[in-house]
N, C-alpha and C positions, 0 to 999 in steps of 0.2 A: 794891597798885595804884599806878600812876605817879600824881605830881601833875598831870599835865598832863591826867588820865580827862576833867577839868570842861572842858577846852578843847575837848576830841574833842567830847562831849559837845554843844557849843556849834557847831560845825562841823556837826555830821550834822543841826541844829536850822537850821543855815542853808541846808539841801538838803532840797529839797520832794520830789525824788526817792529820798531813802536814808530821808526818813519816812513816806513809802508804803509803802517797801519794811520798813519796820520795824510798820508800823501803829502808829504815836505817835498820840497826840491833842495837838494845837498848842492846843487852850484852855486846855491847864493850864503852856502857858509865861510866866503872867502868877503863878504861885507856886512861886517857889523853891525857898522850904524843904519843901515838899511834893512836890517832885521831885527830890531827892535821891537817895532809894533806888534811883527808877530810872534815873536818869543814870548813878549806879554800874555797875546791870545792864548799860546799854546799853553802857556802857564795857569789862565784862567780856565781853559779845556777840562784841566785835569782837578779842579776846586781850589779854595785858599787853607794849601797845605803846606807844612815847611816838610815835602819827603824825606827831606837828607836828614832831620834830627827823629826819625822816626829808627828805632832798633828792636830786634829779637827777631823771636821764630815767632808768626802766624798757624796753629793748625786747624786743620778742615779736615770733614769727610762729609762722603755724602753720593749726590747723585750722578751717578756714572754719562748721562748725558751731557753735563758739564767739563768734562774732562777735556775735548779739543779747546773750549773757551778758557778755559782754566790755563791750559798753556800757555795763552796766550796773554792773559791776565799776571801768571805769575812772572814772566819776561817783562811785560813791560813795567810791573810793578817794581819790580828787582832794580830797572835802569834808570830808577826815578828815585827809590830807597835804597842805595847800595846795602844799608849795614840792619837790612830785614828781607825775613825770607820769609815765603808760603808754602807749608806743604797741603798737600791734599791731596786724601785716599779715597779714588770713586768706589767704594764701598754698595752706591744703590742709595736710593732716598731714605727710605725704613731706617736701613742700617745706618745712614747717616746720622738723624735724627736720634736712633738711637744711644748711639755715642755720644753726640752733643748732649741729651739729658741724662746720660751717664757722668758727663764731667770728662770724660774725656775726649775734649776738642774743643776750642773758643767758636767755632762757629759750625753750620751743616749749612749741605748743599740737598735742597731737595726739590721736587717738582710735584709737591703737595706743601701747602701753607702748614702748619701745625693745629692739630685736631684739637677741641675744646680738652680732653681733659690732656693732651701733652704741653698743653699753657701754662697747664696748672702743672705738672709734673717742672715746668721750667724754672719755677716760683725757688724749688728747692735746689735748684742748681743755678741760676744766674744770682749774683751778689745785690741785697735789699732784696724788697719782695713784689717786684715789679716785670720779673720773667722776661720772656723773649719777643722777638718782634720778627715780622718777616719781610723783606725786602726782594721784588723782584725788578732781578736783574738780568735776566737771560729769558730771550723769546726765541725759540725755534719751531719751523713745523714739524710735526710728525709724519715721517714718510711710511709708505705702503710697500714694502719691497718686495718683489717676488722672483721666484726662479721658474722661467716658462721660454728655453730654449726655441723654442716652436714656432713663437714668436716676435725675434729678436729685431729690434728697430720699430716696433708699432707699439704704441699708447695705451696703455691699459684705461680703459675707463670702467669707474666702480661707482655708482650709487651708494648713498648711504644705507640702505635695505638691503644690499647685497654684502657689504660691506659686511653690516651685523650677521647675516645670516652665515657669512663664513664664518665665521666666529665664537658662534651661536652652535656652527655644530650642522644649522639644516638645510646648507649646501653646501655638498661633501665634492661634485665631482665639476672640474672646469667648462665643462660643456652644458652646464644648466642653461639653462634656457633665461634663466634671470640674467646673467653673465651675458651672454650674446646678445639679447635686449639692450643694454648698454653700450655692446660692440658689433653694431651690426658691418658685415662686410671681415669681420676680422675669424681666423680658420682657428677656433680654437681647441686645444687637445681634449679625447676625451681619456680622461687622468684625473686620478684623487687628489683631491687640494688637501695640504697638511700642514692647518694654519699653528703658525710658532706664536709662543706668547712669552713672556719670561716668568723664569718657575721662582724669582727673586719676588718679594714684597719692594713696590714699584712704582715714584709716583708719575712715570712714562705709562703703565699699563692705566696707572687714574685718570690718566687724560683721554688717552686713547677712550676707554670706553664711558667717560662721561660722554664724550662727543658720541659715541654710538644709543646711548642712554636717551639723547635728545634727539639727535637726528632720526633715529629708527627706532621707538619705544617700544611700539609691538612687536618689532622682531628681539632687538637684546632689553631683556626683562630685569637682568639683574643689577642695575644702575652703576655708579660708580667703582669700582674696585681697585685695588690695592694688590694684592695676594688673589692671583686667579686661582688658584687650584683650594680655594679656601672657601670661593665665593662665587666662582664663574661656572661654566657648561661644565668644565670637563674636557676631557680630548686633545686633541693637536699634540703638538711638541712644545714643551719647556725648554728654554734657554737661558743662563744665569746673566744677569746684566745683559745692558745693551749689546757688546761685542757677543754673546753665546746667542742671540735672536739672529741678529745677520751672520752667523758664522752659521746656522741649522739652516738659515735661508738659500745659502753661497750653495750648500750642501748637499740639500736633494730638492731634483726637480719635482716639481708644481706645489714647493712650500711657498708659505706667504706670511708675512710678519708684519710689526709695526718697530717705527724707532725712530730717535733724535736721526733727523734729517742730513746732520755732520756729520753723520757715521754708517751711512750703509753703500760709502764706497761706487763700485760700480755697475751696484745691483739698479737694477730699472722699480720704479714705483708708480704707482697706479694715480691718473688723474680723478680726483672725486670731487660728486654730483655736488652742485653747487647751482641752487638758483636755475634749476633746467639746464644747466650747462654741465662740463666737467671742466674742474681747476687743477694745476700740476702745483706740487709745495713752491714756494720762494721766498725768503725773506722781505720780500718785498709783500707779496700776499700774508705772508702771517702776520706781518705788522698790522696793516689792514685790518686785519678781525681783532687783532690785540685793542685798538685803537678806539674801536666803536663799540666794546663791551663793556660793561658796567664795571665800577671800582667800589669795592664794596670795603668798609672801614672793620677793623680788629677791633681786641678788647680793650685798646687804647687809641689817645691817636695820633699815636706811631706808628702803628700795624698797619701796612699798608698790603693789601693783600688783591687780583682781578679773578673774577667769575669771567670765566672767559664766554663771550656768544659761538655757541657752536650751528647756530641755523643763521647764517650769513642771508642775506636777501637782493644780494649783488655777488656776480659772477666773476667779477675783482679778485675775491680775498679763498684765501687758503684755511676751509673751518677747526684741522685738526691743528690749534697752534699748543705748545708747548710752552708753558712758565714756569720757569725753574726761581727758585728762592733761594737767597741767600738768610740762615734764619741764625740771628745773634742776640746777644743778651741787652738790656737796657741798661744795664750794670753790671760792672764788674767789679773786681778787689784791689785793683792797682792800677794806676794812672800809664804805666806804661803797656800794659795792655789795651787799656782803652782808646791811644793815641795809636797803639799798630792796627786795633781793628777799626778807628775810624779813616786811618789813612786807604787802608786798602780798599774800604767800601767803597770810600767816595774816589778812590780812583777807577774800581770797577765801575761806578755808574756816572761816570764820567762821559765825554765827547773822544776823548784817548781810548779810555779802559773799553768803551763800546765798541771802537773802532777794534781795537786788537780782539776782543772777543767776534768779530763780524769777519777779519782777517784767517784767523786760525778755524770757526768752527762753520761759517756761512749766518751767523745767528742776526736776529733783528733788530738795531739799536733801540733801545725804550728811547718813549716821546720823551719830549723838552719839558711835558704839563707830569709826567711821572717821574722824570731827574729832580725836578723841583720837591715832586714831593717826598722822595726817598732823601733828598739835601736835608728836609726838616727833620728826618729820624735819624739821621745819622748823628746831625748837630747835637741830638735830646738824649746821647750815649753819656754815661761818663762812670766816677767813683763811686761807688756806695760810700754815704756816709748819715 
């Protein structure tokens, strides 16, 4: 361990928000010698990194779902590095990404891995020719939000075939019959559903409907997508980024949306079908399905990238989960960028940096067997030379 653990140590001890996010008890900062072992730990929590000799500005853009976790990341990162900083523009995944292979930003935040040919696109913007790598670091569910005054205090439950077919455009009014099948006993209005999607290229909108792509094949036909209004049905309401989805949902009654789970407030969302049953989001359930889906290797192997299972087969887990990436170069041009984006990685995917992202956004620590393996790609960062 570096000598400098007892200063980190001393730093995360001067942030009331990274010892929340840690559950410390602050009465026993009056015995030293009695806190040692766990200063140690906490040291180790966060990787073997000397924070304090870490300098400059970090920039980011990218996926606007990240943004409550990102707070929380950049506070604790800040109290651990005083003389480096993070910025980061939730821009949206797309845009993320595309900035990043612009050159403009050392890293993107997005909740789509990087598509075969933006690998290659990255070849000419990351330093050597060895391109980008994607690390995920952020697991949230996807919540169902809707506006249905009508029914204030009861449970929505949605099947994944109703789910799609809202979506889809071929159930337009809340009293279908499909819908009450689901919620028998519940009074529901008869009122036009006017499902929101976001009119941004989005990789929240990629997830969302890869899970309807699996779950409901014969009802949503057009598989994964990106940019609905590109690729999808058609219809509904467009909302820019996540905050313009739940602000058109807040909006008008009997919209329905989808979004990062840390952001739709005090809108109510729908429990869906799962395994004959209906599941409500939690970080606890999207870990869950995170957990037991397949990990599937990049163009190297550093590329750490999950296919997430959206047909769960236990009534546990929450199918619509959300991975968001953090996607950075394997090379850079200077030693002192390479040392600010390893530090902040491997504090993000840390036992701290999780905590404080799980603090500020509700998000789902990644496993101990997925730390380890984002520890090996972060190590394999460095100088082009």
């Amino acid at each position: 361990m570096k000598r400098s653990s007892k200063r980190i140590v001393a730093l995360l001890a001067a942030s009331s928000f990274v010892l929340a996010a840690c559950g410390s008890d602050s009465d026993t900062a009056d015995a030293p010698a009695e806190d040692a072992p766990a200063e140690e730990a906490a040291a180790e929590d966060m990787g073997d990194v000397d924070y304090a000799s870490v300098s400059g500005t970090l920039i980011g853009a990218g996926a606007s779902s990240q943004k409550a976790g990102m707070l929380g990341w950049q506070v604790g990162f800040q109290s651990v590095a005083p003389n480096a900083t993070v910025e980061y523009d939730p821009i949206g995944s797309g845009g993320g990404r595309k900035q990043f292979l612009g050159g403009g930003s050392d890293f993107a935040g997005s909740d789509a891995a990087l598509k075969d040919e933006e690998w290659e696109a990255s070849k000419a913007v990351c330093a050597g020719d060895l391109g980008a790598i994607n690390l995920p670091h952020y697991i949230s569910p996807i919540a169902i939000p809707y506006n249905l005054p009508s029914i204030a205090g009861e449970t929505l439950n949605l099947s994944a075939d109703v789910i799609a077919g809202i979506f889809a455009n071929t159930i337009t009014n809340w009293s279908d019959p499909a819908i009450a099948t689901d919620n028998p006993g519940l009074d529901l209005p008869d009122l036009a559903i006017n499902p929101v999607h976001r009119a941004d290229e989005s990789g929240t909108t990629e997830n969302f409907t890869d899970y309807m792509s699996q779950a409901a094949p014969d009802v949503w036909t057009y598989g994964a997508i990106e940019a609905w209004d590109a690729d999808g049905p058609g219809g509904g309401e467009g909302g820019p980024q996540t905050a313009g989805v739940v602000a058109a949902v807040a909006a008008g009654e009997g919209s329905i949306g989808y979004a990062d789970a840390s952001q739709i407030g005090d809108l109510p969302a729908a429990a869906v079908g799962v395994a004959g049953s209906f599941v409500e989001f939690s970080p606890e359930a999207a870990g869950r399905i995170v957990d037991s889906s397949e990990r599937t290797g990049g163009r190297n192997a550093y590329d750490f990238k999950i296919e997430v299972n959206r047909t769960p087969d236990t009534a546990d887990t929450y199918p619509i989960a959300l991975v968001s990436y953090h996607i950075v170069c394997l090379q850079y041009e200077d030693q002192a960028t390479v040392d600010l984006v390893k530090a902040f990685m491997t504090f993000v995917s840390s036992d701290v940096g999780q905590a404080a992202s799980a603090a500020s956004a509700g998000s789902a620590p990644i496993s101990d067997e997925v730390q380890a393996e984002i520890a090996k790609s972060i190590a394999a960062i460095s100088v082009a030379g």
